[in-house]
C-alpha positions as CSV (number, residue, x, y, z in Angstrom):
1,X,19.6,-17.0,-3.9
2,X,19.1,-14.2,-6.3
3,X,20.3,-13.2,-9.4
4,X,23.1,-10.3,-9.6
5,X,20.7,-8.5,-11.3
6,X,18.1,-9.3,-8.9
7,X,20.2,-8.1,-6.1
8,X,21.4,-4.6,-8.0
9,X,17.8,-4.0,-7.8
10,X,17.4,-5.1,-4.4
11,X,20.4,-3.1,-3.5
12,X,18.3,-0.2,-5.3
13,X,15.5,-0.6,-3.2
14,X,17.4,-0.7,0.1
15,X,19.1,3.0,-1.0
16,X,15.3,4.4,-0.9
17,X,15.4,4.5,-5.1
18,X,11.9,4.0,-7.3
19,X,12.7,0.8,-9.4
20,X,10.9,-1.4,-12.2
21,X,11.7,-4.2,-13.1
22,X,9.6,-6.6,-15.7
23,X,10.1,-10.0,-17.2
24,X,8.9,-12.9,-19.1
25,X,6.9,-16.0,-16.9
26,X,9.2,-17.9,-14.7
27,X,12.0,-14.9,-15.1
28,X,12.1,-14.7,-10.8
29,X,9.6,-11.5,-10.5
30,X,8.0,-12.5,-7.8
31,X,11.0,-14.5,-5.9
32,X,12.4,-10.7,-6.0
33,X,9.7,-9.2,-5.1
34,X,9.3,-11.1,-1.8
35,X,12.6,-10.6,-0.9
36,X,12.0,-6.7,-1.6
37,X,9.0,-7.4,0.8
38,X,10.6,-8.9,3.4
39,X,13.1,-6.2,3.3
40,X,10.4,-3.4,3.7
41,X,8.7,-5.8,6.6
42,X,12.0,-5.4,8.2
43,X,12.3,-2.0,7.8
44,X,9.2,-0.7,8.8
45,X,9.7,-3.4,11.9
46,X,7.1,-5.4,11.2
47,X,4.0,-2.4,10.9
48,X,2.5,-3.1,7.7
49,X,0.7,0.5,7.4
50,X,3.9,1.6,5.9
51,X,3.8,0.0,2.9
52,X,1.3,-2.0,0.9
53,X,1.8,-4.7,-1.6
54,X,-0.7,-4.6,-4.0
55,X,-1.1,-7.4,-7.9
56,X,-3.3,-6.5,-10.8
57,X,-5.1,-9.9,-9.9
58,X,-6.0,-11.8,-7.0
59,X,-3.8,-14.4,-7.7
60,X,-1.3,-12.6,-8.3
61,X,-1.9,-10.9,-5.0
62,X,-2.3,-14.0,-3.3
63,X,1.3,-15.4,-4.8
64,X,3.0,-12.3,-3.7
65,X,1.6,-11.9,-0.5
66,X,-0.8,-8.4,-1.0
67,X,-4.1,-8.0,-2.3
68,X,-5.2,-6.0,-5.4
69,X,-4.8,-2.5,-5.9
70,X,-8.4,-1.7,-6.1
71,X,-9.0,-3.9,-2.9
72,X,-6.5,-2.5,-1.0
73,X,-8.0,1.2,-1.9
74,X,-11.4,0.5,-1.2
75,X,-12.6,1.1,-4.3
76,X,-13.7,-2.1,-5.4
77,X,-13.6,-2.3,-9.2
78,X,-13.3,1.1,-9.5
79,X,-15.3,1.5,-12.9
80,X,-17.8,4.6,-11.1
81,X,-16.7,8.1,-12.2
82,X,-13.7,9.6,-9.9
83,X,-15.9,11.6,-7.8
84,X,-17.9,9.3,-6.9
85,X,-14.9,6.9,-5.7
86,X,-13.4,10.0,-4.1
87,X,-16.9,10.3,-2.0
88,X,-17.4,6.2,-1.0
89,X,-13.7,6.7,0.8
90,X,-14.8,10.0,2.0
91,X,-17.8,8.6,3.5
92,X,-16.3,5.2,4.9
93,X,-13.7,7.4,6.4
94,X,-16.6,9.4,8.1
95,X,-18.3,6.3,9.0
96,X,-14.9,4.8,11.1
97,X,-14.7,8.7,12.7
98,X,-18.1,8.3,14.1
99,X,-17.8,4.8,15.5
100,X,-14.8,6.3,17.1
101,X,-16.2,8.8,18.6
102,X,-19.1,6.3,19.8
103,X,-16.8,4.1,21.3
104,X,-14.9,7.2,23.5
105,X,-18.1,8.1,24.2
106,X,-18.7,4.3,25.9
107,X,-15.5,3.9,27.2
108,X,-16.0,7.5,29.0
109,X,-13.3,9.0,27.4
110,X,-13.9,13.1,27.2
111,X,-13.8,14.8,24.0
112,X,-11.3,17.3,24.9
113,X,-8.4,14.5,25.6
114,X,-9.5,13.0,22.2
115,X,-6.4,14.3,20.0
116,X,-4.0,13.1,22.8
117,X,-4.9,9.7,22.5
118,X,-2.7,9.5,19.0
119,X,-2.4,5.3,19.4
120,X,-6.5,5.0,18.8
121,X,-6.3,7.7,16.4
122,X,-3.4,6.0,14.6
123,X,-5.7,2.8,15.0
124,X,-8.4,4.1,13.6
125,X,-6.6,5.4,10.6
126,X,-5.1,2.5,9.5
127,X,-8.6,0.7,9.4
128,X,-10.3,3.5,6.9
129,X,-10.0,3.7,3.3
130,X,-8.6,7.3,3.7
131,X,-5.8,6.2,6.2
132,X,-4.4,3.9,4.3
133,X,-3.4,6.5,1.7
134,X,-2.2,8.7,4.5
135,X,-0.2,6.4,6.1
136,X,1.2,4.1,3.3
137,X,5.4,5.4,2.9
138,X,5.7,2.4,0.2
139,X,3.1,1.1,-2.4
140,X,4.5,-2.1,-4.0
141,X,2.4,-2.2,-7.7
142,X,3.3,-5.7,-9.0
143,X,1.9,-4.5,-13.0
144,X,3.3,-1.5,-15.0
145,X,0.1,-0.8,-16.8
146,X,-1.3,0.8,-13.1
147,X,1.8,2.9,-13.5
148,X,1.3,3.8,-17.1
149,X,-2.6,5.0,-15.8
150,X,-1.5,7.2,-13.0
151,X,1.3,8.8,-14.5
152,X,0.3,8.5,-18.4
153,X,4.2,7.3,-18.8
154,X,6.0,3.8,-17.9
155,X,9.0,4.9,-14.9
156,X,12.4,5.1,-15.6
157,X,14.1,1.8,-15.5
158,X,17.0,1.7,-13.4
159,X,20.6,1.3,-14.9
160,X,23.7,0.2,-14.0
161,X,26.2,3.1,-14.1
């Protein structure tokens, strides 16, 4: 059972609204954050290329039910310059395009009907570094410091009124 503050952020989450929420070890972060998981599961009826749930560790990725944010990007520890991340997603993107395109090409399947076949293009998407950022609706960061990097500011809390 959650918390009433719990479930006004719950609640916040269900009405589409960015939240963060932080707390001290054993505070129910993660008990929340499962349930705001199993909410988005729901929503997105089970097709997990809407969101992604993503932990500044492994085992923190492991207790919540995602991988980490580097993992889930493909970028592995992600210390090369941004360029040259930008071009290993680039190229493993590529890479899935042409075994695509090989695998049409077994299967007999001509070029031209290619972009009417959207469920093996959506397929193929959702396996490739680059198609996960496309598709992805939700991304569920469980540490503010990833925040702080990519926007150079914390997000604003949310409030009662």
């Amino acid at each position: 059972m959650l918390s009433d503050e719990q479930q006004f952020v719950l609640d916040m989450v269900k009405q589409k609204r960015n939240v963060f929420f932080t707390g001290s070890a054993g505070t129910g972060k993660s008990t929340l954050l499962k349930e705001i998981i199993g909410w988005c599961t729901k929503e997105a009826k089970g097709n997990t290329t809407k969101f992604a749930v993503t932990a500044s560790t492994g085992i923190a990725g492991v207790n919540i039910g995602g991988s980490t944010l580097h993992s889930w990007a493909g970028i592995g520890l992600g210390k090369e310059p941004v360029k040259q991340l930008l071009d290993v997603m680039w190229r493993q993107y590529w890479i899935m395009k042409d075994k695509e395109k090989e695998r049409r090409r077994r299967l007999g399947i001509p070029e031209e009907l290619a972009d009417e076949d959207n469920s093996d293009e959506h397929r193929e998407e959702a396996l490739t570094v680059v198609g996960r950022w496309k598709l992805v609706e939700t991304l569920i960061v469980d540490e503010s410091v990833y925040m702080e990097r990519l926007s150079g500011t914390y997000s604003t809390r949310a409030t009662r009124e």
